[in-house]
N, C-alpha and C positions, 0 to 999 in steps of 0.2 A: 489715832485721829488722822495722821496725815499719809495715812494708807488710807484711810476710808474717802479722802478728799482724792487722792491721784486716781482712786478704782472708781468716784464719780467724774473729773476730768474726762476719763476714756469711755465714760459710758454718754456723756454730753459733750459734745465736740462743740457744741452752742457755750459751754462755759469756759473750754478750753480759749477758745475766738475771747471772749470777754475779759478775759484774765491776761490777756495777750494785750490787748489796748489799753486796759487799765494798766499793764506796766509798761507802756509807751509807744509799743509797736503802732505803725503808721503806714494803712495802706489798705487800698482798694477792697472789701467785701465781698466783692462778685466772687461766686462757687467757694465762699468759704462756709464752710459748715453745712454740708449737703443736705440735706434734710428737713433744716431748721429754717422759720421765718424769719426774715430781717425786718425789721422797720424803720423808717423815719420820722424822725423826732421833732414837734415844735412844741417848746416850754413857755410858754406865757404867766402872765401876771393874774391872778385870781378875777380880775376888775375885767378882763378882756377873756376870760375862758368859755362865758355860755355864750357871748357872743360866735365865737370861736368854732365852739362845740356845734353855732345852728348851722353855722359855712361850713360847716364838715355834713351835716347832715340833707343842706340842699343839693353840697356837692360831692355826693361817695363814689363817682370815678374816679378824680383826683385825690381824693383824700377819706378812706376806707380807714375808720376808726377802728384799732384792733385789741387797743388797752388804753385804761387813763389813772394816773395814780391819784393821790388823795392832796389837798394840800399842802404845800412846804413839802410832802414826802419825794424823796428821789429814787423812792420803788412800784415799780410795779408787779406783784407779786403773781399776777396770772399769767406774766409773760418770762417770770421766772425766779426760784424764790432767792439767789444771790443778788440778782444784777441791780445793777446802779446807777440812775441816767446822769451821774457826773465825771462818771469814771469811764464807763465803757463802751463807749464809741470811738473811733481812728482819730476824728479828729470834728471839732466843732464851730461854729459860727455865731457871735456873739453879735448881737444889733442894739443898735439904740437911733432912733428917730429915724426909723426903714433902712438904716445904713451898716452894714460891717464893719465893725470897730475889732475884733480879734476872732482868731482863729488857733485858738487852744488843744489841747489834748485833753484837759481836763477842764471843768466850771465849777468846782469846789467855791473856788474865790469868786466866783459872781454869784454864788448860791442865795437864794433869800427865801425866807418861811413863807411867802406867797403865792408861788410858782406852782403851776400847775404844767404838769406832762402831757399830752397827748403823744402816742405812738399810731403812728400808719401803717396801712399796710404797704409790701414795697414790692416791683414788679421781679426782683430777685429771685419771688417764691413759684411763680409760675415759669420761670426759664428752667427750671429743672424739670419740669414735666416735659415742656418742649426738648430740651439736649433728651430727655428717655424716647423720645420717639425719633431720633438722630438726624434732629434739626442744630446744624452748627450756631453758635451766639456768636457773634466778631467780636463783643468787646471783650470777652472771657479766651475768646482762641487769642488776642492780641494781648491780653493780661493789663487793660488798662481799664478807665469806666466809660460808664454808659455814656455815649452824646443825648443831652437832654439840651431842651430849645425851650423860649416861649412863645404863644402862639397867638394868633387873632383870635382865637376861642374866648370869653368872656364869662367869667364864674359865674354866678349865682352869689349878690350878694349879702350878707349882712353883718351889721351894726359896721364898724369901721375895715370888715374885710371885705375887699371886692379886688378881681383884679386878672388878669389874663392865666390861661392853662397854661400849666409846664406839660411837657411831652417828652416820654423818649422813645429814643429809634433803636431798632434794627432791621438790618436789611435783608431779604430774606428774596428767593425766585417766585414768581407770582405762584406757582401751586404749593409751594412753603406757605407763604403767606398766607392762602387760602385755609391750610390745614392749621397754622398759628392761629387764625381766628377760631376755629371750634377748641382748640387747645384750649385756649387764654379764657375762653367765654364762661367755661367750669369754675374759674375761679375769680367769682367778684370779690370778694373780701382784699383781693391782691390788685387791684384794676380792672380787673376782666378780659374782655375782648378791648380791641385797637379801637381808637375814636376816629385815624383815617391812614388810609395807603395811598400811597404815590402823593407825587405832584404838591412837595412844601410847600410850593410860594403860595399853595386857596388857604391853608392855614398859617400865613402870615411868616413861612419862615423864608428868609431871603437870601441864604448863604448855608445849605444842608453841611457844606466842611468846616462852618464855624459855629458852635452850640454854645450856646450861652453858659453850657456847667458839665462838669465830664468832657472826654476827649472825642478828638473826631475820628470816625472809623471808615475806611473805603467799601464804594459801593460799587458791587461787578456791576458790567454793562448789563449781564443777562437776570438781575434783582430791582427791585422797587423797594422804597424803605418805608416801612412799616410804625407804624408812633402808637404810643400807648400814653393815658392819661398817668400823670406823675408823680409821686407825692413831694418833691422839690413845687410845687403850687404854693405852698402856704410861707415859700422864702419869696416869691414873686408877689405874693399878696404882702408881705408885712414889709415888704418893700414901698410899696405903692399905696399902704396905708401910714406910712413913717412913723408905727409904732414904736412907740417911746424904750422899752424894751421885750427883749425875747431871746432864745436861745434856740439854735436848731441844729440837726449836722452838717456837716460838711457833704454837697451833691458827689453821692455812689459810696460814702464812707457811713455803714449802715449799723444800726442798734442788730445785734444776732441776739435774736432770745430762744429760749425753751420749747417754744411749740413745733410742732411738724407742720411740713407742707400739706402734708395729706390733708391734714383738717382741714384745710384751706379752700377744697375744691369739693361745687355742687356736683355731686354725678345723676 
C-alpha cells in the first residue's frame, strides 16, 4: 500500500503540493505543481450559497466556477479524489460579520455540517501557458505573490453579494502585453483575457506599489501593467456584505487539485 501511494505522489505532483500543506508547509503556490489547476476557495453557509452561486454566475470573470462540493462535504471529488478543503490549502481566512478573525492552516475546528464549497478558477493556470511562450511572470521570478488590488469596477450584484473587482497584475512590454491577451483569452474558465492595461488610477487604483493582497512587484520603465479579473473578488465582496460567516484562502496561497491546465483552454 504505501508503495502504491508514493508511485501516485510521483505520478501527481497536485497531490504531492496537498499533502505538503496539509502537514503544514506554508507558502506561496505560484509554479507549484506545473500542470495542475489551482483554485480559490469561498466556503459559505448553505443559507447564502444560491445566493452566492447567482454572483458567481452574473460575474464569471472574477469568479469562474470550477468545482462545488455537496453540503457539510469538504470534498470535491472532480477536482480530485483525496483532497480536503480543511486541510489542504497554505494557509486560510476565517471571517465573521465581513471581518478576519483568523488565519489558520487548518478549518477542521471551524468545520460545520452546513458549509458549502465553491472553488474558482485561478489565474495561476493560464501563466503557464504564457512562461511556455517565454513571457517572464515577476511574481514567480521574485518567488513571492501575486500584487492583487481592488478596483472601481462594480460586480454585478446579488442577494447580499455586491461589491468591487479584485484584480491582479503583471507587468509585461506593451507587445508582451499584447500577445498576453490572445494567450489568456483561450482560457475563460481561468479569467480569460485582462479587464484593463495601463493607467491604474481609471480603475480606481491609486498606489500600483501598495496592493491590497499579495506583494508589490517593480515595473520597468519600458512595461505597462497589465490586470486580470481575480478570484480574491468574493473576499472583497464578503467584506462589504459583513457576512456573518465564511471561509476562504489566504490571497496567492491556492487549493492545487487534480485537473490539468490544458483542459482549461478554448482552442
Amino acid at each position: 500500500m504505501a508503495a502504491q501511494q508514493t508511485e501516485l505522489n510521483s505520478v501527481f505532483p497536485s497531490r504531492q503540493a496537498r499533502l505538503a500543506y496539509r502537514g503544514g508547509q506554508v507558502a506561496s503556490t505560484a509554479g507549484v505543481a506545473p500542470g495542475f489547476v489551482q483554485g480559490n476557495l469561498a466556503i459559505l453557509p448553505e443559507r447564502d450559497a444560491a445566493a452566492f452561486h447567482r454572483f458567481c454566475q452574473f460575474n464569471q470573470k472574477p469568479c469562474p466556477i470550477i468545482g462545488m462540493s455537496d453540503v457539510g462535504s469538504p470534498h470535491v471529488p472532480s477536482l480530485g479524489a483525496d483532497l480536503d478543503v480543511r486541510t489542504d490549502v497554505p494557509r486560510y481566512r476565517v471571517w465573521r460579520n465581513g471581518e478576519v478573525i483568523d488565519e489558520p492552516t487548518g478549518v477542521i475546528d471551524y468545520w460545520r455540517d452546513d458549509l458549502v464549497t465553491f472553488v474558482l478558477g485561478c489565474s495561476f493556470s493560464f501563466e503557464e501557458a504564457l512562461l511556455g511562450e517565454g513571457m517572464p511572470i515577476r511574481h514567480i521570478e521574485l518567488n513571492v505573490r501575486v500584487p492583487m488590488y481592488r478596483t472601481n469596477i462594480e460586480c454585478a450584484p446579488a442577494g447580499p453579494f455586491a461589491g468591487p473587482m479584485v484584480v491582479s497584475m503583471r507587468p509585461f512590454k506593451p507587445a508582451d502585453a499584447i500577445r498576453a491577451v490572445q494567450i489568456t483569452s483561450r482560457y475563460p474558465a481561468v479569467h480569460g483575457a485582462p479587464v484593463h492595461l495601463g493607467h491604474p488610477h481609471l480603475i480606481g487604483i491609486k498606489d500600483i506599489n501598495k496592493p491590497d493582497y499579495g506583494d508589490p512587484v517593480p515595473i520597468g520603465d519600458d512595461e505597462i501593467p497589465v490586470f486580470w479579473a481575480c478570484g480574491v473578488t468574493p473576499q472583497s465582496v464578503i467584506n462589504a456584505a459583513k457576512l456573518p460567516f465564511a471561509i476562504t484562502h489566504s490571497p496567492g496561497l491556492m487549493l492545487v487539485t487534480d485537473l490539468k491546465n490544458k483542459t482549461m483552454a478554448v482552442i
